[in-house]
C-alpha positions in Angstrom: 174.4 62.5 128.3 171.2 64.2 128.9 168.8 61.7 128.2 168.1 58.3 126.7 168.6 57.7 123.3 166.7 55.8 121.1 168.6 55.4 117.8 168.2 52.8 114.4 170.3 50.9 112.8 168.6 50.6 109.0 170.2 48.9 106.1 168.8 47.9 103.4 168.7 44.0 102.6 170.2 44.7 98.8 173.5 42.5 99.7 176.1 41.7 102.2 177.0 43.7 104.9 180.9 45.6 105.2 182.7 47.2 107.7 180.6 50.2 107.0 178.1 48.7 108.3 179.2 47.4 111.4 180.4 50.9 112.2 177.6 52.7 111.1 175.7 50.0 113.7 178.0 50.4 116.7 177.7 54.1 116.6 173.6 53.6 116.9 174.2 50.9 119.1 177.0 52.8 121.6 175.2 56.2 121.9 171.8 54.3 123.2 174.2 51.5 125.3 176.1 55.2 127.4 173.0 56.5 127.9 170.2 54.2 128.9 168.2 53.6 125.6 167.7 51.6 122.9 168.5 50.7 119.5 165.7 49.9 117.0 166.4 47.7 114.2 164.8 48.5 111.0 164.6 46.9 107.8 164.5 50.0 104.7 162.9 46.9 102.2 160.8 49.5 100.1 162.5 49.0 96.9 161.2 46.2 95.7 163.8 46.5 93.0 166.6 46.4 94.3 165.6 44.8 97.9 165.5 40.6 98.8 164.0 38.8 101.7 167.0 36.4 101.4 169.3 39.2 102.7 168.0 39.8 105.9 169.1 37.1 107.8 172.9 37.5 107.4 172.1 41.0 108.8 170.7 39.4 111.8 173.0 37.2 112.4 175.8 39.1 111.9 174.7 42.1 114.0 174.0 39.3 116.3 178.0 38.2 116.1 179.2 41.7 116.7 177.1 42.0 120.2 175.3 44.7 118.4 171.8 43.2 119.6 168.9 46.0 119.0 165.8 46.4 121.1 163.6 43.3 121.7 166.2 40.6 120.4 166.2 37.8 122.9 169.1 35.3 122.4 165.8 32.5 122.5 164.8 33.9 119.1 168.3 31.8 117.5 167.8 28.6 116.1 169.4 26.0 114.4 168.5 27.9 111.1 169.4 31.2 112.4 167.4 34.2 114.1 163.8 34.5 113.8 162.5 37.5 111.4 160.8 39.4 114.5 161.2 42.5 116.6 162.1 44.7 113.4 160.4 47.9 111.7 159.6 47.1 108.4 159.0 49.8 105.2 157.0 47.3 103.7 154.5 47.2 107.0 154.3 51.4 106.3 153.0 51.8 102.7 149.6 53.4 104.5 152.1 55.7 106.4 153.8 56.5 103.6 150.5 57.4 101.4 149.1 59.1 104.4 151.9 61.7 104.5 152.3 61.9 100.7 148.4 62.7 101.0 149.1 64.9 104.0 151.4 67.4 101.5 148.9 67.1 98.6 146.2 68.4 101.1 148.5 71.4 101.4 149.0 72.4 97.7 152.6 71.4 98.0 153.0 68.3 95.3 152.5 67.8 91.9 152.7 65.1 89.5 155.8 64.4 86.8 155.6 62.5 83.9 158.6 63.3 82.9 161.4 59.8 82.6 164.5 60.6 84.4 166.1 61.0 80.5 163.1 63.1 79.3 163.9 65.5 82.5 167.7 65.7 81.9 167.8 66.3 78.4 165.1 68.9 78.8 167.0 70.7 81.4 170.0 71.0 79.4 168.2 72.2 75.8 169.3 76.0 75.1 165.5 77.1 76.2 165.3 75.1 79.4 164.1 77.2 82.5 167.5 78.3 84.8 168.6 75.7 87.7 169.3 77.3 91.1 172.8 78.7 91.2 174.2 75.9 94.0 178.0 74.9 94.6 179.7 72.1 93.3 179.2 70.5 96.9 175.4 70.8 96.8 173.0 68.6 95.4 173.2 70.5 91.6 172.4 67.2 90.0 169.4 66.8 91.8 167.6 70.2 91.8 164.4 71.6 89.7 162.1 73.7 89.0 158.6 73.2 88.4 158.9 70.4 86.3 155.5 70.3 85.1 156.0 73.6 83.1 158.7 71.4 80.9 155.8 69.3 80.0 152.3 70.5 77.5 149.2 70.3 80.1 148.1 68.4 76.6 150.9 65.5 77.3 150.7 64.8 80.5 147.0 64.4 80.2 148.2 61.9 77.4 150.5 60.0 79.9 148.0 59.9 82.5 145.3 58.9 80.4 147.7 55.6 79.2 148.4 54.5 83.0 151.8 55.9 83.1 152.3 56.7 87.0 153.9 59.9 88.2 156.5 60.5 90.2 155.6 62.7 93.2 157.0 66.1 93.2 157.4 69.0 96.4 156.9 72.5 95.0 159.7 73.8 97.1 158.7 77.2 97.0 155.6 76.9 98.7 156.6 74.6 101.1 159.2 76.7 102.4 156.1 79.3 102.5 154.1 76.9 104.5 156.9 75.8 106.9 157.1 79.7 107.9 153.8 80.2 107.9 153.3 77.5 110.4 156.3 78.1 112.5 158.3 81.2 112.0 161.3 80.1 113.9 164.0 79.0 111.2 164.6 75.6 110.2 167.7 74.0 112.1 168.8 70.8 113.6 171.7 69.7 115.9 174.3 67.3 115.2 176.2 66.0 117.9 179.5 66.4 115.2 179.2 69.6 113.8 176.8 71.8 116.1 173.6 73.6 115.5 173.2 73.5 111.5 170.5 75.9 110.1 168.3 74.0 107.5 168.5 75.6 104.0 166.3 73.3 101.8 165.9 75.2 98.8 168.9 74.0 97.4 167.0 70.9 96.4 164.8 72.4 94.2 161.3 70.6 93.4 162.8 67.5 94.7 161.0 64.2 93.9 159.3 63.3 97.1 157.1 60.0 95.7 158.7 57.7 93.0 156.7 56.8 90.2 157.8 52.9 90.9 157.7 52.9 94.2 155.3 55.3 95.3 157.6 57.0 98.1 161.3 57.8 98.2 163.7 57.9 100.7 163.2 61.6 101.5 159.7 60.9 103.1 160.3 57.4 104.3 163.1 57.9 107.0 161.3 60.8 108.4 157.6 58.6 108.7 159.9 56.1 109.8 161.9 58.0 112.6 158.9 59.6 113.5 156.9 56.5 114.6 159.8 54.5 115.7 160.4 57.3 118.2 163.8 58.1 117.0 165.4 60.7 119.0 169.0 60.5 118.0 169.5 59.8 113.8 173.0 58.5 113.6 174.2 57.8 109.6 177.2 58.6 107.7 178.5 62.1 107.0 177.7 61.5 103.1 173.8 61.7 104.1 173.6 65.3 105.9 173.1 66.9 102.5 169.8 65.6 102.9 168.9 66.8 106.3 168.2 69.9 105.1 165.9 68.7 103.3 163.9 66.2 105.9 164.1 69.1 108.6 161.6 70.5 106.2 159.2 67.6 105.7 159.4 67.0 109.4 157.8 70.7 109.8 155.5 70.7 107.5 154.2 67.1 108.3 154.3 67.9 112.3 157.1 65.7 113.2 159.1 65.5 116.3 162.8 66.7 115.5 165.2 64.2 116.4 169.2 64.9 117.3 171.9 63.9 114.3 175.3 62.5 114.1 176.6 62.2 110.9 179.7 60.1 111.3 182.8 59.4 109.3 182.1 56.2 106.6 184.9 53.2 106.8 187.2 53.8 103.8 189.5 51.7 101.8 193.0 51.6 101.7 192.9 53.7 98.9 190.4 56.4 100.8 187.1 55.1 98.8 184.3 54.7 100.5 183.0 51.0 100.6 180.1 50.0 99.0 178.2 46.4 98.6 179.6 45.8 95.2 183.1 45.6 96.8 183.1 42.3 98.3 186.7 42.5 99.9 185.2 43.6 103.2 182.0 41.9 103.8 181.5 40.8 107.2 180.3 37.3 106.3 184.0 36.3 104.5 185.8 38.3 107.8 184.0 36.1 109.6 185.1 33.2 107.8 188.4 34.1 108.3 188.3 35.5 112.0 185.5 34.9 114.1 186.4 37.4 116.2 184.4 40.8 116.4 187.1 42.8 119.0 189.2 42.2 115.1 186.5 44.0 113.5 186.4 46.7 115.8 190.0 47.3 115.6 189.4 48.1 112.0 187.3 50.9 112.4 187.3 54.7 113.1 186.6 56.1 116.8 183.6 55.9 117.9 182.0 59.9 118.2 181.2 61.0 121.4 178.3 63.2 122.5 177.9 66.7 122.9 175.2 68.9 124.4 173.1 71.1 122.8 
């Protein structure tokens, strides 16, 4: 290795942790272990409708069990009730980061407001007169992808729907952003994973993606890059079944100014049946394994090999 890495480890507290998990942690954990860095804990908590405070600890603790420890966790911070809420990055500490960069793309012409519901957009889109979708392969991101969404709704109505309170979500005029990203640095949009390679960045395939939920006043998309960019990220390691999106947050990292971090996007832990796990399927959580066997080198065993890295 090159350099030291400084990688994350963030789940969300929305339920129990799984094997996933742990893997998706040791991966973070083992590439900034090799080469002299650090992993930084962070806590994605900005859905408040789906997130709950009383999840975090049992991610503490059990990162804590596995020797996964991540950058500032001092064994003094355990206590009889378990390990002290400190050291982590926080979403819910960002909302004027979040707002600043949503701000940031407005003061380029780049967003626009929808009023349009989820079921409003969908049933719109598949009427006989709806504007054509971008031609994308079944792989892609077809489900997500749109154009100009505010030409589906009367300039009339969504004066209406602002005028009764009704908050928009956030949109990113794709076009012009991807004018604006060349404008401001010709070079082509590309990233390297240490998995697959140099990857050139083709975001267009999202469309006028949502940028800015309506509930929540940011989305995923715009988060992780804020995030990564002021916890100093330099190596984003997260499961293969999230590079769809880089293409997407190579863009927002240009067009917001953001350092460019490295990528691995790893295997996920599978069933025996080859389905991914998720938190609904309680068979693997790591708080009944360790019930049953408190033994982390067991957990290990379970998983996949751990990726190695590659130069650029």
């Amino acid at each position: 290795m090159s350099h030291a890495f400084v990688t994350r480890f963030a789940p969300s507290p929305t339920g129990a942790l799984h094997l996933g998990h742990a893997y998706a942690a040791r991966v973070a954990h083992n590439f900034a272990a090799r080469s002299g860095g650090k992993m930084i804990l962070r806590i994605d908590d900005i859905d408040h409708t789906r997130c709950r405070e009383e999840f975090i600890p049992p991610i503490l603790e059990n990162l804590d069990w596995l020797g996964l420890n991540w950058f500032g966790f001092h064994h003094t911070d355990v206590t009889n009730s378990g390990i002290a809420i400190q050291n982590l990055s926080r979403q819910t500490h960002r909302k004027a980061q979040y707002k600043a960069a949503l701000r940031a793309l407005g003061n380029l012409g780049l967003i626009y407001p929808c009023y349009l519901s989820r079921r409003e957009l969908n049933e719109l889109l598949s009427a006989p007169h709806a504007l054509p979708l971008p031609q994308v392969t079944p792989d892609q991101r077809s489900q997500q992808v749109t154009i100009n969404t505010d030409q589906l709704l009367s300039a009339s109505e969504q004066e209406l729907r602002r005028a009764e309170g009704r908050e928009p979500a956030w949109r990113l005029r794709m076009s012009a952003a991807m004018k604006m990203a060349q404008k401001m640095n010709p070079n082509p949009l590309s990233w390297f994973d240490h998995i697959t390679g140099h990857q050139a960045a083709k975001p267009e395939e999202f469309g006028d993606v949502v940028i800015a939920r309506a509930d929540i006043a940011v989305s995923y998309h715009l988060s992780v890059v804020v995030d990564d960019a002021l916890d100093g990220i330099n190596l984003v390691t997260r499961g293969n079944d999230l590079s769809q999106f880089t293409h997407l947050h190579r863009l927002l990292q240009a067009l917001l100014r953001l350092p460019v971090p490295e990528y691995c996007h790893h295997v996920l832990v599978r069933d025996a049946t080859g389905k991914r796990l998720a938190k609904r399927d309680s068979a693997h959580e790591l708080d009944d394994m360790r019930k049953l066997n408190d033994d982390p080198a067991k957990i290990f065993a379970k998983l996949p090999p751990l990726p190695a890295s590659r130069t650029a």
